[in-house]
C-alpha positions in Angstrom: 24.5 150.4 122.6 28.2 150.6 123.4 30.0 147.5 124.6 31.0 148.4 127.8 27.1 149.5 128.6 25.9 146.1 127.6 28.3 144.1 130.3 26.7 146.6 132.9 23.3 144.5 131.9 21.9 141.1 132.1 19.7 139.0 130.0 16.3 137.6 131.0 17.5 134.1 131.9 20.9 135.7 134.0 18.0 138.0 135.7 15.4 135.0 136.4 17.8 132.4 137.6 19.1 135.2 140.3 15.4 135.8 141.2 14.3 131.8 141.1 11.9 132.5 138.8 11.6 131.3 135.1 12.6 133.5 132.1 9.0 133.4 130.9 7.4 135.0 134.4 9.9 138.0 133.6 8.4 138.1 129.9 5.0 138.0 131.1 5.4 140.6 133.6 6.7 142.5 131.1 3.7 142.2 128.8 1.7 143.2 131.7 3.6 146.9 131.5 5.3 145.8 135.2 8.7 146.0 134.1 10.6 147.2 131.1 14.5 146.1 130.1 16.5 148.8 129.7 17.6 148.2 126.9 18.2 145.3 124.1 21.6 144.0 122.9 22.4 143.8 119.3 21.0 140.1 119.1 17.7 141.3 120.3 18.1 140.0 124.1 16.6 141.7 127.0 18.8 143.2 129.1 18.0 144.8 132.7 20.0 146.8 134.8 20.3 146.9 138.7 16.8 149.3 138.6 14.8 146.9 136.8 15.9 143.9 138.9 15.2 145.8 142.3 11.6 146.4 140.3 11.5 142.7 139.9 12.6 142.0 143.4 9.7 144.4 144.8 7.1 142.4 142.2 8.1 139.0 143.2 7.8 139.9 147.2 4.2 141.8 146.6 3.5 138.2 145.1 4.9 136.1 147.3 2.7 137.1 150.1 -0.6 137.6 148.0 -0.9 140.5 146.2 -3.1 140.3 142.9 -0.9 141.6 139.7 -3.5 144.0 139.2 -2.9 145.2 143.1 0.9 145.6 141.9 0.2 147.4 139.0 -1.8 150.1 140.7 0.9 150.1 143.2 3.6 150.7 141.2 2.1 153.0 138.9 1.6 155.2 142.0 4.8 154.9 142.6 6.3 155.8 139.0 3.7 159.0 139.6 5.2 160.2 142.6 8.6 159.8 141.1 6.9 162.0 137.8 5.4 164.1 139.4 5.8 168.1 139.4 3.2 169.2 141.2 2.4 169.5 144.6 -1.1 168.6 144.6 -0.4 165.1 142.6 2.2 163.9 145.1 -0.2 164.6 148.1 -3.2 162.4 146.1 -0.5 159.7 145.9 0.9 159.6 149.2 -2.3 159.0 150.0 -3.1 155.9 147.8 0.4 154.9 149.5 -0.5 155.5 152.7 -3.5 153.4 152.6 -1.7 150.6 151.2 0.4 151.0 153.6 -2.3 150.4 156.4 -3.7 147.5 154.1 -0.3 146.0 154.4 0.1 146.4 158.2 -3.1 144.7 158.7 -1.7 141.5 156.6 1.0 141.5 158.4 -0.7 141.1 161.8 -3.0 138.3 159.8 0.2 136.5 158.9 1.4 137.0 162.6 -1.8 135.5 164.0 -1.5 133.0 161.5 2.0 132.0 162.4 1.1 131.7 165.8 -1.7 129.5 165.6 0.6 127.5 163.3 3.6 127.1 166.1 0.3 126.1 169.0 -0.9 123.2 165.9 3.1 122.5 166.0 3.3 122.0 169.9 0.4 120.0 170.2 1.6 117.4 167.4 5.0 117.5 169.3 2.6 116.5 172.2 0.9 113.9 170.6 3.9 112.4 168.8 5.4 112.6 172.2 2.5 110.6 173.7 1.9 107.9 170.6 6.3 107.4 170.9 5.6 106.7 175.2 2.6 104.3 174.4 4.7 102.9 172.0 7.9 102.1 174.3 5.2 100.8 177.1 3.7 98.3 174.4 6.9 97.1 173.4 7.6 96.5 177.7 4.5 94.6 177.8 5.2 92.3 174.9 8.3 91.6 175.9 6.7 89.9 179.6 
């Protein structure tokens, strides 16, 4: 590999400290066949390139809200098929597959909603009660003071 190609690319630990995660989830997901570096410098580092860090990117925010690594897998091997594919017939079989993630992801996404908003009522009704326990509080304080 030329030198000029090599600058283009970053090493592991460059990759993982831009992504928050450590050098050794990037290795792992590699050993999983999630992610491959484009290439390796003379010294035998990984190097990835913008495509492989976007990969990364899309891995780390399937995770993040609770996909399995198995669940990514299959979803990005459909993915790399519909990029492959020549045919017709295997690009409507996958568009499926995607489209019913796709469903499977809306309906998450109104879980998390719910979620969120039974998080902010739990948060008013502390606000409440820390309001109330901060009133009794000040009137305690009055009466001690009579």
């Amino acid at each position: 590999m030329n030198a000029s190609k090599e600058k283009e690319l970053s090493r592991v630990g460059e990759v993982a400290e831009q992504l928050g995660v450590s050098p050794r989830t990037i290795k792992y997901y590699e050993e999983l066949g999630l992610v491959r570096p484009e290439a390796r410098s003379s010294g035998g580092f990984r190097l990835y390139g913008e495509r492989e860090v976007h990969r990364l990117e899309r891995i780390l925010r399937m995770k993040g809200i609770g996909y399995s690594l198995a669940t990514i897998r299959e979803l990005l091997a459909v993915r790399d098929a519909a990029q492959e594919a020549d045919k017709a017939t295997v690009l409507r079989e996958v568009a499926g597959r995607l489209k019913e993630r796709e469903r499977e992801a809306t309906v998450r996404i109104q879980r998390i909603r719910d979620d969120l908003k039974q998080a902010e009522a739990l948060r008013e009704e502390l606000r409440r009660d820390i309001a109330l326990c901060e009133r009794r509080i000040g009137e305690l304080g009055n009466q001690q003071t009579v």
